[in-house]
Backbone as CSV, one residue per row, in Angstrom:
resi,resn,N_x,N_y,N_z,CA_x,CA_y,CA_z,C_x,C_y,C_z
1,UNK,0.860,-1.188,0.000,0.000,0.000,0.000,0.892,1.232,0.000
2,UNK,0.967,2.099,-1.145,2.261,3.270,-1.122,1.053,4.327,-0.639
3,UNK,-0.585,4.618,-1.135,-0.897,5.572,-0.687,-2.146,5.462,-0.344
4,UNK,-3.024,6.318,0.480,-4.182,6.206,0.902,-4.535,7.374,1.114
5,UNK,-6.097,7.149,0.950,-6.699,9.151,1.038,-7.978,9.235,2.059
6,UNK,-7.275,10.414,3.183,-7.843,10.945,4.066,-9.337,11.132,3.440
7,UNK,-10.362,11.300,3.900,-11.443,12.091,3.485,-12.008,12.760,4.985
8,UNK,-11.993,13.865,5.581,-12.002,14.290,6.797,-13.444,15.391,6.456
9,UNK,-13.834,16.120,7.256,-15.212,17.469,7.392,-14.471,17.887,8.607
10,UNK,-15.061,18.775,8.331,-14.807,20.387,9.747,-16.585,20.572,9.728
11,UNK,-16.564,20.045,10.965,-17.988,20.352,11.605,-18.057,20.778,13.254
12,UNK,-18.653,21.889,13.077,-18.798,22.347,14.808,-17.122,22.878,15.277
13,UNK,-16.167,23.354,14.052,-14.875,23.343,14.866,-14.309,22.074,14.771
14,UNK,-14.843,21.096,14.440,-14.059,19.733,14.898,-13.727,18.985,13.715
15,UNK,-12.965,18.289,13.724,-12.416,17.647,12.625,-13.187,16.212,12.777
16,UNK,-13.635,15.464,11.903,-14.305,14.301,11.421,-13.581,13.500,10.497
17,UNK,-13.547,12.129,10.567,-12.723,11.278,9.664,-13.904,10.926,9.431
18,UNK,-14.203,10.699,7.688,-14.820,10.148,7.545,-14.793,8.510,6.601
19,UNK,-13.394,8.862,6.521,-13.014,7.526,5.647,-11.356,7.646,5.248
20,UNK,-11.253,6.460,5.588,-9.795,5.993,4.934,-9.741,4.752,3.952
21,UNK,-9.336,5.778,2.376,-9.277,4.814,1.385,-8.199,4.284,1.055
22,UNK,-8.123,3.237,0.137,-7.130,2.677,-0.579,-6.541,2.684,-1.454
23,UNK,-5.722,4.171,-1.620,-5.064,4.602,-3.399,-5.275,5.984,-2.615
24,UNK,-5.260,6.331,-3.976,-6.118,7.778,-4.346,-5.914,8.326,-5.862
25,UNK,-6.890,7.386,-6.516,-7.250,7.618,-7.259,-8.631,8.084,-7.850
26,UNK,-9.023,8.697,-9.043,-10.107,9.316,-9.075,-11.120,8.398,-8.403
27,UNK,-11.225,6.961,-9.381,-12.366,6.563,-9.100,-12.602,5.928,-7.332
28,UNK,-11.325,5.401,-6.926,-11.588,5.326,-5.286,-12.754,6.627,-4.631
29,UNK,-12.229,7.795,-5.402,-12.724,8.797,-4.228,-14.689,8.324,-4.807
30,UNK,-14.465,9.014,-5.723,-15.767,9.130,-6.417,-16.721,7.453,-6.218
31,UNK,-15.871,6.618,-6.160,-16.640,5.448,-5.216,-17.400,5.720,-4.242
32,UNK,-16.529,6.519,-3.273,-16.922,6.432,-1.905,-17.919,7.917,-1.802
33,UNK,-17.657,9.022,-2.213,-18.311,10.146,-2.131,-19.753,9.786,-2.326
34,UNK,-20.711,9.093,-3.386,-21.866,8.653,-3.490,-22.406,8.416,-1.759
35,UNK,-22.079,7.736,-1.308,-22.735,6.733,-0.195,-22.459,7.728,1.259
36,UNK,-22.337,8.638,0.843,-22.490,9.918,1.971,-24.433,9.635,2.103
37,UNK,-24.295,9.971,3.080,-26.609,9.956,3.325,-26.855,11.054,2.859
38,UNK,-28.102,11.128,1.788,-28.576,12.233,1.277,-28.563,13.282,2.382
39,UNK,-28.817,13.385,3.653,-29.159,13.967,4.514,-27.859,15.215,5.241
40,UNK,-26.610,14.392,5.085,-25.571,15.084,5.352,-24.666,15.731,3.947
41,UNK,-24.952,14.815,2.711,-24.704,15.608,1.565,-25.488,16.620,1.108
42,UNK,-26.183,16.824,1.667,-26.933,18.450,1.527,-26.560,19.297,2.370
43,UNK,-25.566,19.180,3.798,-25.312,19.818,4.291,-23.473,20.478,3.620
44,UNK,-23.104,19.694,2.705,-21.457,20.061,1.970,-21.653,21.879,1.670
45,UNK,-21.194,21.997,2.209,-20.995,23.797,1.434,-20.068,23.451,0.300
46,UNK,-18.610,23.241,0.622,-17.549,23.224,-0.289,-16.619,22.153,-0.268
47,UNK,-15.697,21.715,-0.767,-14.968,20.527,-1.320,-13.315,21.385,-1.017
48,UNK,-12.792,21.332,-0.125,-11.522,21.395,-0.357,-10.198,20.489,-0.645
49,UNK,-9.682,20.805,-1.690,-8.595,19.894,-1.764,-6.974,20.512,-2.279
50,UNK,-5.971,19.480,-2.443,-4.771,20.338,-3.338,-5.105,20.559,-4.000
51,UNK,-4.186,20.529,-4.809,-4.357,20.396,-6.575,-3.793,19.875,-7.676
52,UNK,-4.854,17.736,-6.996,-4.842,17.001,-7.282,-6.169,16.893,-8.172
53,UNK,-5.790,16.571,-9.489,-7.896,16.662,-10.244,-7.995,15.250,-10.202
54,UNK,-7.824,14.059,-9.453,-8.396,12.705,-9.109,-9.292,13.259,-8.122
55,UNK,-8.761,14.586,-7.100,-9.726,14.701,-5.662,-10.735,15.803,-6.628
56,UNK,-10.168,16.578,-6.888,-11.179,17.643,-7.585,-11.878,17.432,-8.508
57,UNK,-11.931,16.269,-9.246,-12.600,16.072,-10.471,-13.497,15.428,-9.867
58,UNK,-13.481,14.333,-9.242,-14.509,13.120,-8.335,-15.186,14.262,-7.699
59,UNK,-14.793,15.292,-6.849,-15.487,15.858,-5.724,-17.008,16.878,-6.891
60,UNK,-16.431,17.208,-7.658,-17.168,17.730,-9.171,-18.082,16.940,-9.603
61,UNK,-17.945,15.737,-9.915,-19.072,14.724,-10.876,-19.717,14.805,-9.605
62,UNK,-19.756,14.243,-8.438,-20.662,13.673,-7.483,-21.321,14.839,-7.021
63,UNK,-20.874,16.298,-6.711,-21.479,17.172,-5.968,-22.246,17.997,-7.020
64,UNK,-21.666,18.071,-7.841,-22.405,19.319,-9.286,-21.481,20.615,-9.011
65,UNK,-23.009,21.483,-9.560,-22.335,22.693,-9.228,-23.194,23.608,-7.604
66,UNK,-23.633,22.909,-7.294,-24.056,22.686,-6.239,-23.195,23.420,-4.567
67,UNK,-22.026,22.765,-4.995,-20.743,22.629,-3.779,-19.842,23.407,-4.388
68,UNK,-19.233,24.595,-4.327,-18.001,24.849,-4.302,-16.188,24.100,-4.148
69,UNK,-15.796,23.636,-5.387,-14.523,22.860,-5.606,-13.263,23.932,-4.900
70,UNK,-13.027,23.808,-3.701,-11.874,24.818,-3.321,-10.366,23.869,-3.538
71,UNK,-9.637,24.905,-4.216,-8.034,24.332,-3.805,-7.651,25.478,-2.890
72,UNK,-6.764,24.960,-1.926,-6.543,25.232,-0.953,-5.553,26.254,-0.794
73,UNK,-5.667,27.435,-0.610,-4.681,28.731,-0.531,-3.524,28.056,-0.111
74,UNK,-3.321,27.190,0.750,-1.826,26.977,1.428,-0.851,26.342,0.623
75,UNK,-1.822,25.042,0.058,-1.351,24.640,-1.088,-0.842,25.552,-2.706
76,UNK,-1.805,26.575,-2.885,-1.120,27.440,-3.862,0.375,28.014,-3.387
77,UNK,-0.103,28.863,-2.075,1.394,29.385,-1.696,2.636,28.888,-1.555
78,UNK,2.244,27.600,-1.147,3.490,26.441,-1.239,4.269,26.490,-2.645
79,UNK,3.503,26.616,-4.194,3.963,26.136,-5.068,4.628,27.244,-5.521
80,UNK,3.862,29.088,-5.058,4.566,30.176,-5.678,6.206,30.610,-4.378
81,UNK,6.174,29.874,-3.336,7.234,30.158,-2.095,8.074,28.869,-2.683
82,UNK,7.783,28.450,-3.527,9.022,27.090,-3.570,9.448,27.529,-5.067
83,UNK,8.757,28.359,-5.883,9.174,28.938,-6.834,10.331,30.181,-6.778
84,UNK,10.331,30.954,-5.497,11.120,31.943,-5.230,12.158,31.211,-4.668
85,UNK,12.072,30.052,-3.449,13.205,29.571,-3.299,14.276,29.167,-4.191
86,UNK,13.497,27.924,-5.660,14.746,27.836,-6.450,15.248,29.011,-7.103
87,UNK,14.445,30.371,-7.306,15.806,31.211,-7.570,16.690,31.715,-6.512
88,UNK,16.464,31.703,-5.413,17.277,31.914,-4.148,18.362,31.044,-4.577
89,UNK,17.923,29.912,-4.512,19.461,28.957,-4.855,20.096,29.189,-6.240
90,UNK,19.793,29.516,-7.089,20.544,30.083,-7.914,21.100,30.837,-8.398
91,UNK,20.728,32.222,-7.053,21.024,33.840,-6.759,22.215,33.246,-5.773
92,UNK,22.352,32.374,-4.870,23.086,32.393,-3.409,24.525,31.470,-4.150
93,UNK,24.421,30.538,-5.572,25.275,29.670,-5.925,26.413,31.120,-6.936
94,UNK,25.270,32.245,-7.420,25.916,32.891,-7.820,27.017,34.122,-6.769
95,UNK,26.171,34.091,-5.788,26.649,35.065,-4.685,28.023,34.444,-4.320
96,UNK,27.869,33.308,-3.648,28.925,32.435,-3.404,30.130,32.635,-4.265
97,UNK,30.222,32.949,-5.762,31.634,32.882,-6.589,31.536,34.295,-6.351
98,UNK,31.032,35.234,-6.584,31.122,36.637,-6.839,31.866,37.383,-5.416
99,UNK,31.163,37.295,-4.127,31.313,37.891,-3.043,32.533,37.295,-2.095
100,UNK,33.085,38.124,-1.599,33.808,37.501,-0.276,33.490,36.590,0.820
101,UNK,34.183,36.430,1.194,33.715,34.543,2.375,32.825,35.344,3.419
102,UNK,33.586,36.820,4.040,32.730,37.413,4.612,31.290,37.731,4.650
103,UNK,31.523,38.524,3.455,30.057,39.277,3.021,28.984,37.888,2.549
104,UNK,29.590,36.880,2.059,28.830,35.400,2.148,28.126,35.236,3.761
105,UNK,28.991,35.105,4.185,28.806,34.686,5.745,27.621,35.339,6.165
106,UNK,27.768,36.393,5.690,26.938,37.307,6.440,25.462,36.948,6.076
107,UNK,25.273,36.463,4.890,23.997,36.270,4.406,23.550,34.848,4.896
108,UNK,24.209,34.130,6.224,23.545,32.890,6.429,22.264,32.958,7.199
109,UNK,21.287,31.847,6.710,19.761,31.945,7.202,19.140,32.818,6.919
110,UNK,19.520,33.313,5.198,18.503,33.610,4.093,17.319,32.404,3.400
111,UNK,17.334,31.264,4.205,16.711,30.425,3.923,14.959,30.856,4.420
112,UNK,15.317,31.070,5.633,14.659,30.918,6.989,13.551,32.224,6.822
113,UNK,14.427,33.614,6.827,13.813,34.792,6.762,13.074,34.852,5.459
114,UNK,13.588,34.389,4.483,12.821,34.672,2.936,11.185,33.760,3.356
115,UNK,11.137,32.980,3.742,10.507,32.178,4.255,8.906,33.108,5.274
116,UNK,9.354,33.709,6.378,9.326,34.760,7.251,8.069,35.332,7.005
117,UNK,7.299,35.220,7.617,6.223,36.577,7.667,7.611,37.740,7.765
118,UNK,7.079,38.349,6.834,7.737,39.783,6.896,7.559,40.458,8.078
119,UNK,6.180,40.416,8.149,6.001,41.532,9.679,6.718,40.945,11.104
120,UNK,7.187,39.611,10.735,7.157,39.199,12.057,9.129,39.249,12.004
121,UNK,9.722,39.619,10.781,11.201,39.817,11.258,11.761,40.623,12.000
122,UNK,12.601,40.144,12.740,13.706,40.913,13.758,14.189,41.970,13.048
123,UNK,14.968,43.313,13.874,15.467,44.018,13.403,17.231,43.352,12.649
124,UNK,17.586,42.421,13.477,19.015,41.561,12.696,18.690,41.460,11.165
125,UNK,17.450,40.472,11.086,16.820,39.862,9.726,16.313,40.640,8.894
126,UNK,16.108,41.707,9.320,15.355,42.820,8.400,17.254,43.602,7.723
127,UNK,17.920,43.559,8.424,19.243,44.035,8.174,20.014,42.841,7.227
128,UNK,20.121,41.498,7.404,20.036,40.864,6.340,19.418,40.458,5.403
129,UNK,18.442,40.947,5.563,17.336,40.668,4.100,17.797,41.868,2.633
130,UNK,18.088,43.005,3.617,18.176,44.412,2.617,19.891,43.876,2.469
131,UNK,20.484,43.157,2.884,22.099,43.130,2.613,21.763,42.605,1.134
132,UNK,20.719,40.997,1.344,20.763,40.371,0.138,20.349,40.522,-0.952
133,UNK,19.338,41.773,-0.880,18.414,42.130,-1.551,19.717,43.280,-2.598
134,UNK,20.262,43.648,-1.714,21.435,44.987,-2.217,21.842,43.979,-3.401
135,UNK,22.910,42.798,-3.379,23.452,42.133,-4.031,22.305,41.421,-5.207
136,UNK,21.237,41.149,-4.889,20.519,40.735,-5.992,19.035,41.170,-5.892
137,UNK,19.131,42.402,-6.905,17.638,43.192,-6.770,16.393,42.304,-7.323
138,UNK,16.873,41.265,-8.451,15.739,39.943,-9.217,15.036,39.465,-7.744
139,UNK,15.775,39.050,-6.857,15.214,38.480,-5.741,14.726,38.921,-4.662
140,UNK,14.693,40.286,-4.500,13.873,41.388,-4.347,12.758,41.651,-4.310
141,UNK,12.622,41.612,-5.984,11.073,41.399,-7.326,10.518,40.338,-6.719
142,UNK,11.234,39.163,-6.657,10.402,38.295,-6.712,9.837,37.751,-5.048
143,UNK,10.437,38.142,-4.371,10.013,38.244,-2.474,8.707,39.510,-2.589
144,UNK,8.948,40.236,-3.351,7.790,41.299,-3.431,6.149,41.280,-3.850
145,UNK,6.783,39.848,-5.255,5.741,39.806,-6.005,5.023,38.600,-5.151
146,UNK,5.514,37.529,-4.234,5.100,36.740,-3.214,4.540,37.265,-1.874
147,UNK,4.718,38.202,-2.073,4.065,39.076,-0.580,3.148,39.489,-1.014
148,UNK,2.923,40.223,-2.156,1.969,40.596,-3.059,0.989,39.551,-3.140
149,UNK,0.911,38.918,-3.964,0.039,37.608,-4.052,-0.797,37.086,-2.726
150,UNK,0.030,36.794,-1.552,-0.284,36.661,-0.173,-0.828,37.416,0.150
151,UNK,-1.142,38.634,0.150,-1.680,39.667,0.464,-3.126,40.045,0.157
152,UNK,-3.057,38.886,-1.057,-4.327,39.150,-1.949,-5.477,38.283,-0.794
153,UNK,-4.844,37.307,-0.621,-5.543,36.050,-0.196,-6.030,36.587,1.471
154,UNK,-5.220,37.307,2.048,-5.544,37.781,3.395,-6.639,39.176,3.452
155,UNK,-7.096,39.426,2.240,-7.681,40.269,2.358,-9.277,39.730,2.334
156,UNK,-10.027,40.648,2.878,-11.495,39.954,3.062,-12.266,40.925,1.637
157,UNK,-12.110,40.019,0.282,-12.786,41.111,-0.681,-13.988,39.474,-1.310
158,UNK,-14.349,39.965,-2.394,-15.272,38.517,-3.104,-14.632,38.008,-4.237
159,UNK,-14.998,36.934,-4.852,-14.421,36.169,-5.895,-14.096,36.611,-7.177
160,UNK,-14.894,37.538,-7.275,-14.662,38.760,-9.203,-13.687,39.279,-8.497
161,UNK,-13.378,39.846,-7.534,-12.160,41.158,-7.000,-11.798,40.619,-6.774
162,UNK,-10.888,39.423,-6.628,-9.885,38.429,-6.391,-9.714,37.832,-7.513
163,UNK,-10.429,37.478,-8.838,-9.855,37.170,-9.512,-9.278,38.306,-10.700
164,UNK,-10.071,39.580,-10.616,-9.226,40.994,-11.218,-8.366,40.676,-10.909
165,UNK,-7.778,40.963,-9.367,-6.722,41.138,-8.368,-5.415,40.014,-8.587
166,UNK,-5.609,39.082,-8.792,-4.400,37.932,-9.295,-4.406,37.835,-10.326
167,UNK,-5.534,38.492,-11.310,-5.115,38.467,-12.826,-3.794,40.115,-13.396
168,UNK,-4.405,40.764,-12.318,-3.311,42.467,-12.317,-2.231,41.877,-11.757
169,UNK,-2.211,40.709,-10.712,-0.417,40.249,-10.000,0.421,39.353,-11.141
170,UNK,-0.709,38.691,-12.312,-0.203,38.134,-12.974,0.782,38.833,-14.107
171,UNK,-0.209,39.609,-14.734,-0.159,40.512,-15.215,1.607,41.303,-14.832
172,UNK,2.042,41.740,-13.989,2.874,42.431,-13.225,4.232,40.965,-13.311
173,UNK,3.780,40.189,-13.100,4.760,39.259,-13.006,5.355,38.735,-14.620
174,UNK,4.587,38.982,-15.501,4.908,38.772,-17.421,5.741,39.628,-17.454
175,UNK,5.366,40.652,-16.940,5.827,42.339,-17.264,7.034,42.460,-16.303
176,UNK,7.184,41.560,-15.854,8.765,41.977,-14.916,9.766,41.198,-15.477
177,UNK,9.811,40.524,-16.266,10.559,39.466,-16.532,11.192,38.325,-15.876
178,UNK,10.585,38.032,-14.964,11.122,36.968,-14.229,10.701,35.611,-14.968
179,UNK,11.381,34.789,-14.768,11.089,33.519,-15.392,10.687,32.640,-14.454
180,UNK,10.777,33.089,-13.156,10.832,31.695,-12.039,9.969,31.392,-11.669
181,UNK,8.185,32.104,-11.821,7.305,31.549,-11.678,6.572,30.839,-13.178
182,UNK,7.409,31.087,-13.644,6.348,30.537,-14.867,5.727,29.250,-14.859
183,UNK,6.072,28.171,-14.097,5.321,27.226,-13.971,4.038,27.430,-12.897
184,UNK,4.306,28.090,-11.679,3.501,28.433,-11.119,2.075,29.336,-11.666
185,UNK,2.530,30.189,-12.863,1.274,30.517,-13.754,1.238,30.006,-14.629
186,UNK,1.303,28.743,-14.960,0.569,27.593,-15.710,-1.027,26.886,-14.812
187,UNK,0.073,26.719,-13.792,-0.836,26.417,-12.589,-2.270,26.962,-12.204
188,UNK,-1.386,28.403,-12.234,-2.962,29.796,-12.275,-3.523,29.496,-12.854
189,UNK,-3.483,29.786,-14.485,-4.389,29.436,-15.403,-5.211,28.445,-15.781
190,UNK,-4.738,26.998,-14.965,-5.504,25.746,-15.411,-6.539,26.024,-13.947
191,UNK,-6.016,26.770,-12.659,-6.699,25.875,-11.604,-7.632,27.329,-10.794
192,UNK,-7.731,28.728,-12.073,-7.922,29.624,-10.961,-9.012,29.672,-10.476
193,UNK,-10.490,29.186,-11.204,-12.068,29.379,-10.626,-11.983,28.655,-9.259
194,UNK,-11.074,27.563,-9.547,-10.891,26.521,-8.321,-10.219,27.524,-6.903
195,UNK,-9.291,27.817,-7.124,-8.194,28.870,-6.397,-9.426,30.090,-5.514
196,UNK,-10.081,30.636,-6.914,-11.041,31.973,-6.075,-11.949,31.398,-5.328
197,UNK,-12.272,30.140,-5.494,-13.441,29.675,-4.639,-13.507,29.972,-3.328
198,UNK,-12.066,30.499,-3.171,-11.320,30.531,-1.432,-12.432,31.503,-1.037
199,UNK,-12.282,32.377,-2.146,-12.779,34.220,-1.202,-14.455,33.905,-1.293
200,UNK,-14.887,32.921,-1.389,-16.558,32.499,-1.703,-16.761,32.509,0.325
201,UNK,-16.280,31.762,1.084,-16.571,31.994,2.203,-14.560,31.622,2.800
202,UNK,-14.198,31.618,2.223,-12.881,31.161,2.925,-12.421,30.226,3.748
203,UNK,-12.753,29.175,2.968,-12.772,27.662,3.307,-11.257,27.104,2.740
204,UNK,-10.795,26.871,3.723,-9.676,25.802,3.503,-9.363,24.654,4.154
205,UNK,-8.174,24.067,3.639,-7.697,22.696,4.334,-6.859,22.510,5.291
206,UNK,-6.639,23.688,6.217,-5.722,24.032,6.792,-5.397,22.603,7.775
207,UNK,-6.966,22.132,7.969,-7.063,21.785,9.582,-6.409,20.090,8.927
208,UNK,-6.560,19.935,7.831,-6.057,18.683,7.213,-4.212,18.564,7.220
209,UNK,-3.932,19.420,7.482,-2.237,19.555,7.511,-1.520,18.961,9.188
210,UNK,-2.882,19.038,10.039,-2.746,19.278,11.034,-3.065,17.505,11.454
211,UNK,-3.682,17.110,10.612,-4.374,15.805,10.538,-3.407,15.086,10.243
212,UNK,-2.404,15.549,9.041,-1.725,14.472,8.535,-0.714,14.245,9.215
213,UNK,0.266,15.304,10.139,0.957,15.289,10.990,0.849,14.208,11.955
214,UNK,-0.664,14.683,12.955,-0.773,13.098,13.173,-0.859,11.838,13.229
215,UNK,-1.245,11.669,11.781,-0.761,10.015,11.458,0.396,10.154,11.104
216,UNK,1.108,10.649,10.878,2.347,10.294,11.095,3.030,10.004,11.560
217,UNK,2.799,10.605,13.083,3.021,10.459,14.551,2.706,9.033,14.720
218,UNK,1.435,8.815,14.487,0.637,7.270,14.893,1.754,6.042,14.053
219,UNK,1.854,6.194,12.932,2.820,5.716,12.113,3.706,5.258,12.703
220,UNK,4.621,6.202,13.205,5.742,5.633,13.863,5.539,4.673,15.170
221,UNK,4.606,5.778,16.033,4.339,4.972,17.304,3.738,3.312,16.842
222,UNK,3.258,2.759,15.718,2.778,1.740,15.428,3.610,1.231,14.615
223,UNK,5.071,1.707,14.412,5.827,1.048,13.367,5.083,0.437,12.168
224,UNK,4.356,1.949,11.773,3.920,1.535,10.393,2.584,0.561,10.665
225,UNK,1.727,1.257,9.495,0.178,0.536,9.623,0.244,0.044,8.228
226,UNK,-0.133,-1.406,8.110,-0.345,-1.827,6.656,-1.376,-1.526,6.009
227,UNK,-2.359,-1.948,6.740,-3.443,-2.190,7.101,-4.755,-0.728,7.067
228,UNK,-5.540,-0.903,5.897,-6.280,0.070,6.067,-7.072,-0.010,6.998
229,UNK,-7.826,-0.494,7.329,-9.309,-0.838,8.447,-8.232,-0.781,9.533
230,UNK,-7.161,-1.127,10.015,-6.446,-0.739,11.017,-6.017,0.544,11.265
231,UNK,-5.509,1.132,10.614,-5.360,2.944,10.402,-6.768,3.437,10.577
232,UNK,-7.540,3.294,10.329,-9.069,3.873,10.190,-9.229,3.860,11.731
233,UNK,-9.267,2.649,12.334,-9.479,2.506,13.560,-8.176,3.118,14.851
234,UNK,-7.395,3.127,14.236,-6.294,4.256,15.204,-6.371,5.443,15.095
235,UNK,-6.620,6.148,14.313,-6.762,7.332,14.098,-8.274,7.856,14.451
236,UNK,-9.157,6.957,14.250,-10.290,7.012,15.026,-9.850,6.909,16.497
237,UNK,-9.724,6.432,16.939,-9.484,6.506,18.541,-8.740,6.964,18.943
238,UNK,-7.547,8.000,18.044,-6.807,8.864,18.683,-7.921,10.515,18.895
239,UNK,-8.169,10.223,17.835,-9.456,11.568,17.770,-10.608,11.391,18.756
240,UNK,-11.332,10.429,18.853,-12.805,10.256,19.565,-12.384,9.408,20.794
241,UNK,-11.746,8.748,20.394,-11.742,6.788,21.371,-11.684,7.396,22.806
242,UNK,-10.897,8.367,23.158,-10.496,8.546,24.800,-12.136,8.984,25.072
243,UNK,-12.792,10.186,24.509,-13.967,10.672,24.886,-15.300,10.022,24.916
244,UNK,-15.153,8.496,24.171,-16.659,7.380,24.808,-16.526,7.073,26.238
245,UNK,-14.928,7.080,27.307,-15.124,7.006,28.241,-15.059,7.769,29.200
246,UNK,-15.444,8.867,28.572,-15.792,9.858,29.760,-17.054,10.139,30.067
């Protein structure tokens, strides 16, 4: 068994397992999505997932248009923050021949801060950020145009003004010449109705990141689960099991 797919709800605040499958592939999901009770599939507002279209396509045929298909803001940001990193590494491989061992030195745990809520850097980190930024203004642009973007998503506006709004960041990003997101706006373009769905009520998968952590945890403590109906049932009783006996 190399993979298996969570299917979890956020109800009342609380996280719900509602199934652990075997794969994850389209038709697994779309198997199992049917046999929800009419009664609680009328209660689905929205469908969050990556941006995987086995989860998003299944979650689509079975719900209509009915349910809102969300991909998950965290998951986007992941793909445009891992886009700025590889030019970091190819700004820091260039820094490295160009600069002194010193002035190198100086720029260690540019990993960390690029990374960084901005608002939340130290006055040290804010002093190495503008060192690195001095030496390579491209990476600058492109920490700017990622704050930018982020910025969009934290704002409380609706789904037309969010999708203006990342179509003007897109826009800005052709027009700068950077090359390093360009896969990341491939991405845009195939997945954005999915993407704006966010600003529809601002539903994400956050609480699923938080989920997977813990089986992982369980994982180890169980040296590994083969066994689906066994995972189902540990992870069930790490969540509920203590609270039937209280």
């Amino acid at each position: 068994m190399d993979f298996v797919t969570i299917v979890t709800a956020r109800i009342d605040e609380q996280t719900k397992i509602l199934a652990v499958l075997n794969g994850r592939k389209k038709k697994t999901v779309k198997r199992f999505l049917p046999i929800i009770p009419k009664r609680l599939k009328k209660t689905v507002k929205a469908v969050c997932s990556d941006l995987y279209e086995g989860y998003t396509n299944a979650a689509k045929e079975v719900f209509g248009k009915d349910v809102a298909i969300v991909v998950d803001r965290f998951h986007v940001a992941k793909l445009y923050w891992k886009d700025l990193d590889g030019l970091r590494k190819k700004e820091m491989k260039r820094l490295e021949k160009e600069l002194s061992e010193k002035e190198y030195k100086n720029l260690n745990g540019v990993i960390w801060i690029l990374l960084k809520n901005v608002k939340e850097l130290t006055d040290e980190e804010l002093v190495i950020l503008k060192s690195l930024f001095r030496h390579s203004p491209i990476l600058e642009l492109a920490y700017k145009l990622c704050n930018e973007l982020t910025d969009i998503f934290e704002e409380d506006i609706s789904k037309s003004v969010a999708t203006r709004r990342i179509n003007d960041w897109k826009k800005e990003v052709e027009e700068s010449g950077l090359t390093c997101f360009n896969k990341f706006l491939s991405k845009l373009d195939k997945y954005l109705d999915k993407i704006v769905n966010y600003f529809i009520n601002r539903q994400t998968s956050g609480f699923v990141e938080g989920m997977n952590n813990k089986i992982k945890v369980i994982k180890r403590l169980c040296y590994g689960i083969l066994n689906v109906k066994h995972l189902f049932q540990r992870i069930y009783l790490d969540l509920k099991g203590y609270s039937l006996y209280v």
